[in-house]
SELOSE-128170 format. One record per residue (C-alpha): residue in three letters; x, y, z. Coordinates in pm, 1 decimal. Example, Ala and Ser with C-alpha at 12.3 -4.5 7.8 and 13.67 -1.06 7.14 Angstrom:
2
PT  residuo      east     north        up
PT      ALA    1230.0    -450.0     780.0
PT      SER    1367.0    -106.0     714.0
END
This chain:
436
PT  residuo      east     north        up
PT      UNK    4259.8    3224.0    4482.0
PT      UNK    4002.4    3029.5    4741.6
PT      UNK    4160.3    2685.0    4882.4
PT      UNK    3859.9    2443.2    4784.3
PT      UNK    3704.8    2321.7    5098.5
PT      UNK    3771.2    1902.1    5072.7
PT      UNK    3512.8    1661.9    5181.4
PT      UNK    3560.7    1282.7    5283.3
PT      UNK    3514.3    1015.0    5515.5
PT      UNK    3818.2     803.0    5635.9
PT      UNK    3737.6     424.4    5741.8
PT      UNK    3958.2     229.0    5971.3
PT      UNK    4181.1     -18.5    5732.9
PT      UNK    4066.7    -347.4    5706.9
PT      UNK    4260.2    -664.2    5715.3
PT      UNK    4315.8    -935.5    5409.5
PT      UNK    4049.7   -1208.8    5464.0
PT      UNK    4188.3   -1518.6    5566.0
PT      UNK    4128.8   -1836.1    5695.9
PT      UNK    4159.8   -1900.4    6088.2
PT      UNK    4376.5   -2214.4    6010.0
PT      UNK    4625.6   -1938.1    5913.8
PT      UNK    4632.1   -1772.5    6210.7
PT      UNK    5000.5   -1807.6    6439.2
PT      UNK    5133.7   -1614.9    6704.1
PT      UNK    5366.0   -1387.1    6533.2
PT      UNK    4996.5   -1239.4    6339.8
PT      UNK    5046.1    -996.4    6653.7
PT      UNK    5167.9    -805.5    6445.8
PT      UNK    4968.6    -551.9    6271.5
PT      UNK    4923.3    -662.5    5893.2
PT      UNK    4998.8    -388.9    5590.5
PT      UNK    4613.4    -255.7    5555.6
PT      UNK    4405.4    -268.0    5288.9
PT      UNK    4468.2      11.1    5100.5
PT      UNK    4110.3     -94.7    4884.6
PT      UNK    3986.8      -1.4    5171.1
PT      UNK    4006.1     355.7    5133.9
PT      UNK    3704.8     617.7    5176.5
PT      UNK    3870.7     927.9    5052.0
PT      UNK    3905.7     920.4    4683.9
PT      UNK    3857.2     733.8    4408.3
PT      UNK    3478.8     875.4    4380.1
PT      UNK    3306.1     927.0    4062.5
PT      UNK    2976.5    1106.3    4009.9
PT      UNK    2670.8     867.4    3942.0
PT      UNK    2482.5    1146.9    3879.7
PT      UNK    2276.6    1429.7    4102.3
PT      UNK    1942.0    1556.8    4220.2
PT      UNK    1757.7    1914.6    4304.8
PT      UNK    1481.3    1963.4    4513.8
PT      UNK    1292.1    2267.0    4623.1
PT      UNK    1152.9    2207.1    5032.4
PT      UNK     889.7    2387.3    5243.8
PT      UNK     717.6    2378.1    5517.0
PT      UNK     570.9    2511.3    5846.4
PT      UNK     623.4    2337.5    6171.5
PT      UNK     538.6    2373.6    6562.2
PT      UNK     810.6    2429.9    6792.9
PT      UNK     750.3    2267.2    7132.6
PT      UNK     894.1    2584.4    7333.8
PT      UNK    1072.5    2831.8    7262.3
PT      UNK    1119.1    3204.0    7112.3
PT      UNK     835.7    3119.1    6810.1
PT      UNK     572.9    2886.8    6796.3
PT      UNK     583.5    2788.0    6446.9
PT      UNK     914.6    2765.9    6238.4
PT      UNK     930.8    2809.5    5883.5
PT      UNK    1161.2    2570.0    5678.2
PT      UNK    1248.4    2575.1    5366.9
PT      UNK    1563.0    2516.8    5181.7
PT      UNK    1711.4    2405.8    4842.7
PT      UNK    1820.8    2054.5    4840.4
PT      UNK    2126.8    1911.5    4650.0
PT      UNK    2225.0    1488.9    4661.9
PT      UNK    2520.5    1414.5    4490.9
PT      UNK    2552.6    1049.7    4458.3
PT      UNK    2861.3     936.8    4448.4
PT      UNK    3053.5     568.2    4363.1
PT      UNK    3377.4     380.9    4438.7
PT      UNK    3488.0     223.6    4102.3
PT      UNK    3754.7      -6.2    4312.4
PT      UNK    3551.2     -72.3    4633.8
PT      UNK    3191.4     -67.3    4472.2
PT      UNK    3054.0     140.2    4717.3
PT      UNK    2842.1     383.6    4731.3
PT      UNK    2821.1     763.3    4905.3
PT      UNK    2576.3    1052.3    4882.5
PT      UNK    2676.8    1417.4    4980.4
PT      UNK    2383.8    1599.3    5066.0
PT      UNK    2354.6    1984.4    5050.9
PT      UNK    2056.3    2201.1    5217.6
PT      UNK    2077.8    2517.2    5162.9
PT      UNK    1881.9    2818.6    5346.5
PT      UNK    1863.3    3185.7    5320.4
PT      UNK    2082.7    3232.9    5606.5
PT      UNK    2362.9    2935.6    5505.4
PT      UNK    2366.5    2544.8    5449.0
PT      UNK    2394.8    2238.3    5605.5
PT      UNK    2556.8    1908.4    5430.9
PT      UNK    2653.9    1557.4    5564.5
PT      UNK    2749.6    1230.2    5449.7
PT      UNK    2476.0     941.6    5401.8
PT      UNK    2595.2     558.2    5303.6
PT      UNK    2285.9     380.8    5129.4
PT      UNK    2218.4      -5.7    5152.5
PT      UNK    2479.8    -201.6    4973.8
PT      UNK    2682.6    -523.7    4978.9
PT      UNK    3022.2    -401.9    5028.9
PT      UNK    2957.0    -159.5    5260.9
PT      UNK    2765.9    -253.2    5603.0
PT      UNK    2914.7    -249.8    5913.3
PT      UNK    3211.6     -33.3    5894.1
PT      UNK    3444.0     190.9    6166.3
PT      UNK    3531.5     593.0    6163.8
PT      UNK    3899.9     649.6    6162.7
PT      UNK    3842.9    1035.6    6098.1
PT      UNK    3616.6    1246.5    5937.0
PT      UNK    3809.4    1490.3    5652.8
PT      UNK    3579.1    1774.8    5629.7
PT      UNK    3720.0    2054.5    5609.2
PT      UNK    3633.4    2422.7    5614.7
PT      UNK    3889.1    2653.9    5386.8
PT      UNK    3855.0    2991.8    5513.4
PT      UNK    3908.5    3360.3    5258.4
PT      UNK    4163.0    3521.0    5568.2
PT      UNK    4297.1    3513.7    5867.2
PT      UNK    3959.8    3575.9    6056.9
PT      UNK    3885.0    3738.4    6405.8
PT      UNK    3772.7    3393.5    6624.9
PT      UNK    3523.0    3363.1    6910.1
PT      UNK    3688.2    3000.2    7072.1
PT      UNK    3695.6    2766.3    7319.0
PT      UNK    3993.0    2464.9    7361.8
PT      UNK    3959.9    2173.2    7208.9
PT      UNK    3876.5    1907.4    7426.6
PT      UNK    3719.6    1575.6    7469.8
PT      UNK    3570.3    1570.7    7772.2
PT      UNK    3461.6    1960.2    7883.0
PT      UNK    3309.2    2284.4    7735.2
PT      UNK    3373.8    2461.1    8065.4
PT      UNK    3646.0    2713.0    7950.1
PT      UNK    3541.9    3116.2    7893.9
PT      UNK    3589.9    3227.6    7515.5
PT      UNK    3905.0    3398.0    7395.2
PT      UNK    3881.5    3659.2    7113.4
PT      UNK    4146.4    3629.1    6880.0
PT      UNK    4256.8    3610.7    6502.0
PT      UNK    4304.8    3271.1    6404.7
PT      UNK    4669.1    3303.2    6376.9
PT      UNK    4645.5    3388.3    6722.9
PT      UNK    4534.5    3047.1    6839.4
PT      UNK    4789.0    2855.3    6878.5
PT      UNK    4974.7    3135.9    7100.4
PT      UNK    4701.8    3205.2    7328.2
PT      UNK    4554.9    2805.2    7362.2
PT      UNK    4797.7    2703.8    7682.1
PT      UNK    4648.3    3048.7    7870.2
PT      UNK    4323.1    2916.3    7763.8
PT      UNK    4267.4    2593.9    7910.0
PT      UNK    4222.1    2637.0    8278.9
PT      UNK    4139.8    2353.1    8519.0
PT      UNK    3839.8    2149.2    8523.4
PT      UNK    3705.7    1834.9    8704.3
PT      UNK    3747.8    1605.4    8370.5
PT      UNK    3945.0    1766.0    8062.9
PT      UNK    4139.8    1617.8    7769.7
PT      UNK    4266.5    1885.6    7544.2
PT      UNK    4347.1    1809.4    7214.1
PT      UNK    4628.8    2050.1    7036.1
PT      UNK    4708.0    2396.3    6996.5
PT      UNK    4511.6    2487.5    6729.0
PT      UNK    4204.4    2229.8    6766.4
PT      UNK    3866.6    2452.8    6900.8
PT      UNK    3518.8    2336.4    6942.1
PT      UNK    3226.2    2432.7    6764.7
PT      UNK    2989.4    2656.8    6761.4
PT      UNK    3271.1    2848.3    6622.4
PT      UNK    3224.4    3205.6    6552.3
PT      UNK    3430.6    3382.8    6334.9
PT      UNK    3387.9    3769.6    6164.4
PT      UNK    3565.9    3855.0    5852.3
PT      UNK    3736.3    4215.4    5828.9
PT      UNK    3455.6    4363.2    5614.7
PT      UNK    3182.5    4241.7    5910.0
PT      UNK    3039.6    3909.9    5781.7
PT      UNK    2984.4    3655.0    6028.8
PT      UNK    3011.5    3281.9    5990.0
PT      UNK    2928.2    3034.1    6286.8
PT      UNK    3014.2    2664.9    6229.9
PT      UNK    2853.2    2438.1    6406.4
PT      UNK    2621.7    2074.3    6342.6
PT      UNK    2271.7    1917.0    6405.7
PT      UNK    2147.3    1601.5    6458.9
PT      UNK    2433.2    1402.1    6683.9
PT      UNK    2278.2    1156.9    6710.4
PT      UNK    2524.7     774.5    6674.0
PT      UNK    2799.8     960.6    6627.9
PT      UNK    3111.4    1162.1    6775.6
PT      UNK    3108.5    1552.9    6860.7
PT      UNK    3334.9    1726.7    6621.4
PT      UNK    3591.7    1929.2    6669.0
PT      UNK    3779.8    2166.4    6472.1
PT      UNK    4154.5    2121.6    6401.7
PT      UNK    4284.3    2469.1    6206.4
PT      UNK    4576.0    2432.0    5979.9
PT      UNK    4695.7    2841.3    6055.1
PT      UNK    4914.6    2870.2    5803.5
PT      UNK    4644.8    2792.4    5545.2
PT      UNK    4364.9    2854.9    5735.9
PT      UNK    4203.5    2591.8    5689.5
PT      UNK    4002.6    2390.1    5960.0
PT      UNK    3884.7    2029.5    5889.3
PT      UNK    3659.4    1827.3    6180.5
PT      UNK    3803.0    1616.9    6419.7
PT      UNK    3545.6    1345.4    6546.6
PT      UNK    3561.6    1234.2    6948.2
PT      UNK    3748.1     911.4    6954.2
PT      UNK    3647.5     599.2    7185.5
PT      UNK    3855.8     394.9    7442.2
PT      UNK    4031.4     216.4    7156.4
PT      UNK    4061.9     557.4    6972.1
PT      UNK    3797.8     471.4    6653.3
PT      UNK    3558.9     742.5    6605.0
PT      UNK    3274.6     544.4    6508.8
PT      UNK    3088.1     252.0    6459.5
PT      UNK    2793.8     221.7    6177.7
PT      UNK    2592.9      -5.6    5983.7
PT      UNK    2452.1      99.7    5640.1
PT      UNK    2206.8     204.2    5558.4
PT      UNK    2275.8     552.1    5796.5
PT      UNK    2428.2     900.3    5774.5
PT      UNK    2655.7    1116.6    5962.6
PT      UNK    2504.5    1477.7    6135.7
PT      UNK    2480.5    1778.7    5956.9
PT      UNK    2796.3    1972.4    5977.1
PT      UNK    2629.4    2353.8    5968.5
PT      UNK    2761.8    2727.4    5786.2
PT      UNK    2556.4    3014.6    5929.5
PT      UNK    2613.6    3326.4    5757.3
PT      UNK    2528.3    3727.1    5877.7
PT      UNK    2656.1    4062.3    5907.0
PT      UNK    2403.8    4107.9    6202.6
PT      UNK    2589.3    3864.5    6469.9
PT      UNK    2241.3    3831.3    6622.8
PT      UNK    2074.4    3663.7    6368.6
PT      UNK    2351.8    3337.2    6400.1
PT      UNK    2164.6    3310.9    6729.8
PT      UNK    1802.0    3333.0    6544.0
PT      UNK    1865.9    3114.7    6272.4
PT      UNK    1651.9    2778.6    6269.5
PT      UNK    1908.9    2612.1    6105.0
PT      UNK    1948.5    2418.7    6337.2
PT      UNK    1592.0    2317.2    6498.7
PT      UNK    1525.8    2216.7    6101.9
PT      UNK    1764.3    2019.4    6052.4
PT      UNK    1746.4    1806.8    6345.3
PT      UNK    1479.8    1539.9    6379.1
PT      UNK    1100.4    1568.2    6424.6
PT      UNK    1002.9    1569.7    6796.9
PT      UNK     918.3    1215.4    6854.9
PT      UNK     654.3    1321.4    7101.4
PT      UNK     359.9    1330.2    7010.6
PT      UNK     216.1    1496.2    7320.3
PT      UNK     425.5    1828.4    7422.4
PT      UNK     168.6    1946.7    7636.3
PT      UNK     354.0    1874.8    7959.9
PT      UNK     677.1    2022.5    7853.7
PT      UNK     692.3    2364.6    8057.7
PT      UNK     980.1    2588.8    8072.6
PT      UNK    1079.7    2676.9    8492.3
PT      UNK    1240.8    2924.9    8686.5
PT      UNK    1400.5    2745.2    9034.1
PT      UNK    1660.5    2801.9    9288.8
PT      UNK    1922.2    2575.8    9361.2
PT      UNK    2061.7    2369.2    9676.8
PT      UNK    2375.4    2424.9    9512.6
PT      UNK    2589.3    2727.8    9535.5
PT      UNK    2622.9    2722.8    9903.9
PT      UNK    2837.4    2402.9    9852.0
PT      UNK    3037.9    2551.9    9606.9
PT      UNK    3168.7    2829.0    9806.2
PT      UNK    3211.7    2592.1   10116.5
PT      UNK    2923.8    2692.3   10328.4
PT      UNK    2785.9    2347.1   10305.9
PT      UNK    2869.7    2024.3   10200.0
PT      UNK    2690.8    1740.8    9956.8
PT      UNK    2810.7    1514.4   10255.7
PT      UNK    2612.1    1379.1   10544.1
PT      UNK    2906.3    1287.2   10746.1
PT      UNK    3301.8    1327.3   10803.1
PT      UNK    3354.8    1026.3   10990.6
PT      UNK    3393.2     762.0   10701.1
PT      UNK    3685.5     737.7   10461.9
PT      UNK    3487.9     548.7   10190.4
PT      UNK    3186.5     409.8   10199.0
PT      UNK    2988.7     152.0    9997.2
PT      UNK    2674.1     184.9    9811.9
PT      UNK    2387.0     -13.0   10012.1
PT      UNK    2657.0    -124.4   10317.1
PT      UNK    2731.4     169.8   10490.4
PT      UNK    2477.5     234.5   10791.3
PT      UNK    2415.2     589.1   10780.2
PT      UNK    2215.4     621.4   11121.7
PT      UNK    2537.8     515.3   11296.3
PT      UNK    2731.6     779.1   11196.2
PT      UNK    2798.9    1176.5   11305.5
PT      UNK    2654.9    1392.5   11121.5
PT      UNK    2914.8    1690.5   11023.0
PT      UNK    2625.4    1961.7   11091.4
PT      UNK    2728.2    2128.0   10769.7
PT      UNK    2486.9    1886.3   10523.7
PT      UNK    2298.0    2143.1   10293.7
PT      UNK    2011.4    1908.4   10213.5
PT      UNK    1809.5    1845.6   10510.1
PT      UNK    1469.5    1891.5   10577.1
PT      UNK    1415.7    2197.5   10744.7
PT      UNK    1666.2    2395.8   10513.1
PT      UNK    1496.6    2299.0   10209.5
PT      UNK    1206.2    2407.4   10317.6
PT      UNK    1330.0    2798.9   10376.4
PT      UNK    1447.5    2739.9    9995.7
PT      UNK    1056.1    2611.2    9929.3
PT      UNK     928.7    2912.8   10132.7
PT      UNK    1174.3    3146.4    9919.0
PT      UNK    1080.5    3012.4    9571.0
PT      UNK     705.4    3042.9    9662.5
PT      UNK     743.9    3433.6    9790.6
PT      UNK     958.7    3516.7    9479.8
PT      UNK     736.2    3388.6    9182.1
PT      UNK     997.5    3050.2    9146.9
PT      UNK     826.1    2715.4    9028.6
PT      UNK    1046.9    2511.3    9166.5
PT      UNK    1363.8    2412.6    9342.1
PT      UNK    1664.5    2187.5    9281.9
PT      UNK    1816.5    1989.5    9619.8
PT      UNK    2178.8    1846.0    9585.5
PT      UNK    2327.7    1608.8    9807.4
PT      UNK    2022.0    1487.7    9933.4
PT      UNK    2119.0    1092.3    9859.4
PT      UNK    2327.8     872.6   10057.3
PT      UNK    2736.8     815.3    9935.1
PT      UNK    2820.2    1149.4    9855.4
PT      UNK    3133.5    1115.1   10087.1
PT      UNK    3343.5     967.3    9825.3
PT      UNK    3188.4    1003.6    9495.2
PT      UNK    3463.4    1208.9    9341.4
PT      UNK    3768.5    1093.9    9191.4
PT      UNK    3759.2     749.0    9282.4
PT      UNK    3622.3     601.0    8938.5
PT      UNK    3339.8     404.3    9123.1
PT      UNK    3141.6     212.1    8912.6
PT      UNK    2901.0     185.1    9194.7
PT      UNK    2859.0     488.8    9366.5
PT      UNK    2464.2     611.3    9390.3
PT      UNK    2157.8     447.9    9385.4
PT      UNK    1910.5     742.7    9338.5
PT      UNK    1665.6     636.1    9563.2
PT      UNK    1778.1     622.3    9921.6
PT      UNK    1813.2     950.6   10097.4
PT      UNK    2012.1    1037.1   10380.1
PT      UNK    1919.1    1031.3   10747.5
PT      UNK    1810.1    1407.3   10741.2
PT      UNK    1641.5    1495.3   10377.2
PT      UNK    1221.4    1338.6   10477.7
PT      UNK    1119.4    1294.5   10070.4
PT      UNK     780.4    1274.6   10165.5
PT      UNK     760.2    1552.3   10404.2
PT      UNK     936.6    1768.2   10143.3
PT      UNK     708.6    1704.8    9857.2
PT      UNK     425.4    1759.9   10112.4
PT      UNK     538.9    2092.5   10172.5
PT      UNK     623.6    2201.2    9827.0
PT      UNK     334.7    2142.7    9721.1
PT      UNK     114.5    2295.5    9935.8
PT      UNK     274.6    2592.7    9882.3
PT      UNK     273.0    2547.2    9479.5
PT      UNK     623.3    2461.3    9437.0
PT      UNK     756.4    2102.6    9293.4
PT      UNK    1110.1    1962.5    9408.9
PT      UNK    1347.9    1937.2    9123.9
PT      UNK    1507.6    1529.9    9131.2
PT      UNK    1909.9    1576.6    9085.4
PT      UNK    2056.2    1290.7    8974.1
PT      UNK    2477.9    1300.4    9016.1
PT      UNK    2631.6     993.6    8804.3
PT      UNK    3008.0    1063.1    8922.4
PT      UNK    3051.0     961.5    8548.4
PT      UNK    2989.3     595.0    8635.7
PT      UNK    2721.0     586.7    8305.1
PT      UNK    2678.6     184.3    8337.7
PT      UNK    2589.1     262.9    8670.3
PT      UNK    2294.6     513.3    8629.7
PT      UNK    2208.3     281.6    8309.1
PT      UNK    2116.4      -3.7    8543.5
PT      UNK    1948.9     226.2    8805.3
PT      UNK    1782.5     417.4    8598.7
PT      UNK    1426.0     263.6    8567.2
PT      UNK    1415.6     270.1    8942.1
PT      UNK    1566.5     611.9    8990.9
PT      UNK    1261.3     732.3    8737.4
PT      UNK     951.1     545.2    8919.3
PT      UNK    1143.7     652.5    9230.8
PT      UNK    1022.6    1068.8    9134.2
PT      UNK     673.0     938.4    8955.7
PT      UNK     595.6     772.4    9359.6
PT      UNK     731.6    1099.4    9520.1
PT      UNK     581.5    1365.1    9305.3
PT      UNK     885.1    1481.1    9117.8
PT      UNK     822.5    1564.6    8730.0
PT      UNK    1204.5    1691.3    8657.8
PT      UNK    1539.1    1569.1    8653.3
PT      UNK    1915.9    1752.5    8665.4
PT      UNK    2179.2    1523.8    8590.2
PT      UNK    2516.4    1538.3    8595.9
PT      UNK    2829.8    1406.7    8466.5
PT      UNK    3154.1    1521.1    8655.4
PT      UNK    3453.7    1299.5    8626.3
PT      UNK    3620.9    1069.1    8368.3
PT      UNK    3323.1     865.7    8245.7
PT      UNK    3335.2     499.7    8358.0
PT      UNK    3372.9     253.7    8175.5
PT      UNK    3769.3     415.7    8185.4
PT      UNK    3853.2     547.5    7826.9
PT      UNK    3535.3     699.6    7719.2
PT      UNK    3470.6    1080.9    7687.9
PT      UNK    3243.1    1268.2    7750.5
PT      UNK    3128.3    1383.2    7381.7
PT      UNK    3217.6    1029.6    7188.0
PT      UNK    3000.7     814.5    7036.6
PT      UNK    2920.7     591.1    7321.5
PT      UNK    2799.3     898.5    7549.5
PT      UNK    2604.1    1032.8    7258.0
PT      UNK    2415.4     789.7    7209.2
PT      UNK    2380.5     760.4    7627.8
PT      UNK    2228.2    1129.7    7631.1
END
C-alpha cells in the first residue's frame, strides 16, 4: 500500500485579542496559541474545477525558440468551517509530470498572515537511488553524492565540506532539484518554479517511511514567510522519465514560471568571456591593491598613499593581455575582479559598508580599458562583490548601474560570499528572494 502524499500550510499561532490596558510585565511570557488558528486541517471541499490549457510561446534564449504549453488544470477550492477561510490547491498537469501550489484568495479572515512551515510532502513507492546535495540555508556549493535514500543520513557528515557561508540543516534534509531513479528505471526530479515572495524549499526525508515533506528557508526570527492575501505560494514541481535526459528538457519549468516582463528581449545576448578570476584563486594574484593596511574604510582610506603589493590582478596593462586574448580566441567579453577600492578587508568582517562600486583603484584606468576593449570588439564585464552586505549594494545600487551605462559596460556578475548582512538572514529566505 502507497503512503498518501499530505498537503498543508502551517501558519505561525496567533495570540487572543486583547486590549492594551491589559498588557503587564509578566505577558513576557509566551501566551497558549490559538489553536483556531490552525492551517492544516479542518478543510472541507467547496467544490472543484477542470480546465484544458494551450498555448505557444517565445522563449527569450535558449535551446528552442518557441515552447509549447499545455497542461490539464485542476483547482480544488477548499474552506475552513472554524476559521472561515478559504484555500485553493491547484494542480497542472503535463505529459511529462505536474506542478501544484497553494493560492489564498481575498477574504476577511485571512490577510496578512506568517509561514511557520510548509507540510508538503512527497511519499515515495521505495527506497530510491538519490542524486543529493546537503541541506543548507545558505550554499549549493557541495558536489552530489549517489546514494539510496536510506543511505542519507550515513553519508550527509562526509558530504558537507567547507564553504565561505554554510548552515546545514539535518541529516536527512537535501535540496532540490532532487533526482531520484526507481529500481525498474523511472526517473523523478523534484524541484519548484516561480520563487518569487517566498522561501527556497528544502527537502526533509523521513527514511524510515520514505517520505520527504518541504522545509521552507526561515528568516532572522526563524518565520518562513510573510504574505498578504490575495497571493500564492511557488509551484512545487514532479518531473517524470525513464530517459534521465528528458528531466533536463522538460519546460516544466519555463511554463510555469511567469511571463517575461520585458517586452523588448532584443538586447539579451548569450556570451562567452574569460575571467580576472582564477589567478586569485590559486594565489597568483590578489583582489587587493595593497598589504600595508589592516582595515580600511569605504570613502576614507587614501589609496595613492599606500604600497602597492605588486601582486594586484586588476590593473591596466594586465587586463588588457586578457582583452587581447578574448579578441584572438573568438571571446565577447571579459570579467575583471578586484578592480574597486576596499578589497583588503571585505571578507569576514560583516561590514555593512564595504564597496561602493564606482571608485577604482589607483592602477585599473576605466576609461582607458573600455577604450581598448572596444576597439578591439570586446566589452568589459562590471563585477559587482556585495561581501553579503545586501542593504549595502541596495543603497548603491542606482549609482553602481549609471556608473557601467557612463563607462560602456552592458553586464553585471554579482556576488554574494559571506553571511548576508543584515546578521540572521540566509542566503535562500524570503528576504533574499525577493532581493534577487
Amino acid at each position: 500500500m502507497i503512503t498518501p502524499s499530505q498537503l498543508s500550510i502551517q501558519l505561525k499561532t496567533e495570540r487572543p485579542t486583547r486590549d492594551f490596558d491589559d498588557f503587564s510585565p509578566e505577558d513576557n511570557v509566551p501566551q497558549n496559541p490559538d489553536k483556531k488558528s490552525s492551517f492544516c486541517d479542518g478543510f472541507q471541499l467547496i467544490d472543484h474545477t477542470t480546465t484544458e490549457f494551450q498555448e505557444t510561446w517565445n522563449h527569450v534564449w535558449g535551446e528552442w525558440n518557441t515552447i509549447h504549453n499545455y497542461y490539464n488544470e485542476l483547482i480544488v477550492n477548499l474552506t475552513q468551517p472554524v476559521t472561515d477561510r478559504q484555500m485553493k490547491i491547484i494542480f497542472r498537469l503535463f505529459n511529462d509530470g505536474l506542478g501544484f501550489r497553494y493560492e489564498f484568495p481575498q477574504q476577511n479572515n485571512l490577510i496578512y498572515f506568517v509561514i511557520q512551515e510548509e507540510k508538503t510532502q512527497f511519499a515515495l513507492a521505495g527506497d530510491h537511488t538519490a542524486w543529493w546535495i546537503p541541506g543548507d540555508y545558505d550554499t549549493q556549493e557541495y558536489d552530489y553524492t549517489r546514494s539510496r535514500l536510506s543511505e542519507i543520513r550515513g553519508l550527509m557528515k562526509q558530504a558537507i565540506t567547507l564553504n565561505a557561508s554554510q548552515t546545514s540543516i539535518g541529516p536527512t534534509t537535501v535540496q532540490t532539484a532532487l533526482m531520484l531513479k526507481t529500481d525498474d528505471g523511472l526517473y523523478i526530479n523534484l524541484h519548484e518554479a516561480a520563487l518569487v515572495n517566498y522561501a527556497c524549499m528544502h527537502l526533509r526525508l523521513d527514511d524510515e517511511k520514505m517520505i520527504f515533506e518541504s522545509l521552507l528557508t526561515p528568516d532572522a526570527q526563524g518565520n518562513k514567510g510573510y504574505l498578504q492575501a490575495p497571493c500564492h505560494t511557488p509551484w512545487r514541481t514532479v518531473i517524470v522519465s525513464d530517459d534521465a535526459r528528458d528531466i533536463l528538457a522538460s519546460n516544466i519549468t519555463l511554463n510555469l514560471n511567469e511571463p517575461c516582463r520585458i517586452e523588448d528581449t532584443s538586447w539579451i545576448k548569450p556570451v562567452k568571456y574569460v575571467r580576472v578570476w582564477w589567478e586569485m584563486i590559486t594565489g597568483k594574484s590578489t583582489w587587493s591593491y595593497t598589504d600595508d593596511l589592516p582595515g580600511v574604510q569605504l570613502g576614507s582610506t587614501d589609496y595613492t598613499q599606500t604600497r602597492p603589493n605588486g601582486k594586484h590582478g586588476a590593473t591596466t596593462n594586465h587586463v588588457k593581455e586578457y582583452i587581447d586574448f578574448a579578441a584572438e580566441h573568438g571571446f565577447d567579453a571579459v570579467l575583471v575582479e578586484g578592480w574597486n577600492i576596499d578589497w583588503e578587508d571585505w571578507f569576514g568582517k560583516s561590514k555593512d559598508y564595504v564597496f561602493d562600486f564606482v571608485t577604482s583603484y589607483p592602477d585599473f584606468d576605466i576609461k582607458e580599458l573600455n577604450r581598448y576593449a572596444q576597439s578591439k570588439g570586446i566589452k568589459l564585464m562590471m563585477h559587482h562583490e556585495t561581501s553579503a552586505s545586501v542593504r549595502n549594494y541596495e543603497r548603491h545600487m542606482d549609482a553602481a548601474y549609471q556608473f557601467m551605462v557612463d563607462n560602456g559596460y552592458n553586464s553585471v556578475k554579482s556576488g554574494y560570499v559571506g553571511d548576508i548582512i543584515p546578521r540572521g538572514e540566509y542566503h535562500y529566505g524570503q528576504w533574499m528572494v525577493n532581493h534577487y
